[in-house]
C-alpha positions as CSV (number, residue, x, y, z in Angstrom):
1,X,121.7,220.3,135.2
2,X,123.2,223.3,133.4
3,X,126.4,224.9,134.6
4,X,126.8,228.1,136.2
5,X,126.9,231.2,134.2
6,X,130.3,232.6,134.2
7,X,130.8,236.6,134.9
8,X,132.4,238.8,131.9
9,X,135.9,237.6,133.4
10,X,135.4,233.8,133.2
11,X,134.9,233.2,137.0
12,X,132.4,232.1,138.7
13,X,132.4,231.3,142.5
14,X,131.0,227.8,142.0
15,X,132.8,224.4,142.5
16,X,131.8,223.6,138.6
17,X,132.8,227.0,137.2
18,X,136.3,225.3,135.4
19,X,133.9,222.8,133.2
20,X,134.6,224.3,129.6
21,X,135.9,227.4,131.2
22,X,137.1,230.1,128.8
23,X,140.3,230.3,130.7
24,X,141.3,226.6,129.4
25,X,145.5,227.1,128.8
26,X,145.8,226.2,125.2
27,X,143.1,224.6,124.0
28,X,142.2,222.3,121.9
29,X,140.0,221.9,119.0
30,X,137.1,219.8,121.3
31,X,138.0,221.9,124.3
32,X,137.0,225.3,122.2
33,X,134.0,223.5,121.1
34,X,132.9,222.7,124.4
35,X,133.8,226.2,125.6
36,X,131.7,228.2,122.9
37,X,128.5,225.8,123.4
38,X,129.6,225.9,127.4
39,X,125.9,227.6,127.7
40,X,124.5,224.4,126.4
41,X,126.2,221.2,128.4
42,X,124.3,219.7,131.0
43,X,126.2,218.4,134.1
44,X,125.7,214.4,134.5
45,X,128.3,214.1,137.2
46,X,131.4,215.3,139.2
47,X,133.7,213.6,141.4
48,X,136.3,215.2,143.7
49,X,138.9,213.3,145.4
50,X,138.5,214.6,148.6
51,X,141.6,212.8,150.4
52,X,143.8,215.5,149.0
53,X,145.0,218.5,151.2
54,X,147.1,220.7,148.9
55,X,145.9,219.6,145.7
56,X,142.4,219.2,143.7
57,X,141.8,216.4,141.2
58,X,137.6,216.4,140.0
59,X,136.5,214.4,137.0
60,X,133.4,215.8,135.3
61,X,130.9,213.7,132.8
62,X,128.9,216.4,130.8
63,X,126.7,216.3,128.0
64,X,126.3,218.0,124.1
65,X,122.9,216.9,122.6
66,X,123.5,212.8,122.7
67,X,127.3,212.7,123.4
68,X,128.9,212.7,125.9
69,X,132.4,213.7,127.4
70,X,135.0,213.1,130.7
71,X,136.3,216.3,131.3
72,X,139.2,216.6,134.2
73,X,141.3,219.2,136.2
74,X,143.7,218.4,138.5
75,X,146.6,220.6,140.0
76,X,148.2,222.4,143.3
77,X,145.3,224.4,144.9
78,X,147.4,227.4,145.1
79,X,145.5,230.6,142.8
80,X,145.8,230.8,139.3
81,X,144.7,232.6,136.9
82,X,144.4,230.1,134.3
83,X,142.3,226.9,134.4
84,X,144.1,223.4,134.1
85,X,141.1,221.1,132.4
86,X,141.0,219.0,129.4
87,X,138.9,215.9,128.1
88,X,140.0,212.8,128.5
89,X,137.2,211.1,126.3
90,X,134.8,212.3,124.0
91,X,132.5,212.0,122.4
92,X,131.4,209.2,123.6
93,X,128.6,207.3,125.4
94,X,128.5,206.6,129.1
95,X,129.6,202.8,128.2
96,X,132.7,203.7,126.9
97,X,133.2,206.4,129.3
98,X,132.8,203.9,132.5
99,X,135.2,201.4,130.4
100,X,138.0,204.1,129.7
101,X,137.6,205.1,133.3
102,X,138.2,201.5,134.4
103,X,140.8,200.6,132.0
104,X,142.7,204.0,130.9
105,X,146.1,203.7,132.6
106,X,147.5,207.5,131.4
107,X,144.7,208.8,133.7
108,X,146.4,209.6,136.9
109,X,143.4,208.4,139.1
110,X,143.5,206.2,141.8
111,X,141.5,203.0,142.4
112,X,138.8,204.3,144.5
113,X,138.4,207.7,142.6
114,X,137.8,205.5,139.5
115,X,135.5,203.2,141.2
116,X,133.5,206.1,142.2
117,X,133.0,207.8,138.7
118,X,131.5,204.3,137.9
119,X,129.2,204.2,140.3
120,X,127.9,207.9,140.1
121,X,127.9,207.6,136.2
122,X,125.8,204.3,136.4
123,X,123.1,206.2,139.3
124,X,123.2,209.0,137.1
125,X,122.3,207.1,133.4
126,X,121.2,204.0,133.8
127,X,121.8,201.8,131.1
């Protein structure tokens, strides 16, 4: 699935408009590269943990031609003008995305959240 078009601003009123958004605070090399091709990535998979009230945390897998990449933005819910995202693997394949997802204990995820991404990324590309 391709992403959502963003307006001349950078916004867009869907829930995947932060995925490689232009509004990325410093970003880095891979980030900028995933921004300029942003027109190109196709969606494999999000995952919100909805158990949070005043806060957002959403994991994204997308794809660039055969690789790859775990994309995530977490923060208060509160309006900024600035998106929070950043990749937290990548390139990769969906293998070693499911294992870093398992396994990677600098991603602030909880259990079930992680358990999830597993099992959407396995319905979603089957090995």
């Amino acid at each position: 699935m391709k992403l959502t078009k963003l307006d001349e601003h950078g916004y867009s009123a869907d829930d995947t408009a932060w995925i490689a958004s232009p509004l990325c605070q410093n970003p880095t090399e891979l980030e900028n590269l995933l921004i300029q091709r942003r027109d190109e990535l196709d969606l494999i998979a999000t995952v919100d943990d909805d158990t949070l009230s005043y806060e957002y945390s959403t994991v994204a897998v997308v794809k660039l031609e055969n690789d790859y990449y775990l994309l995530h933005t977490s923060g208060c819910s509160c309006p900024s003008p600035n998106e929070t995202w950043s990749v937290e693997i990548g390139p990769s394949t969906i293998k070693e995305i499911k294992n870093y997802v398992k396994n990677e204990v600098n991603m602030y995820l909880p259990d079930y959240i992680r358990e999830k991404v597993v099992e959407v990324l396995t319905n979603a590309v089957p090995n």
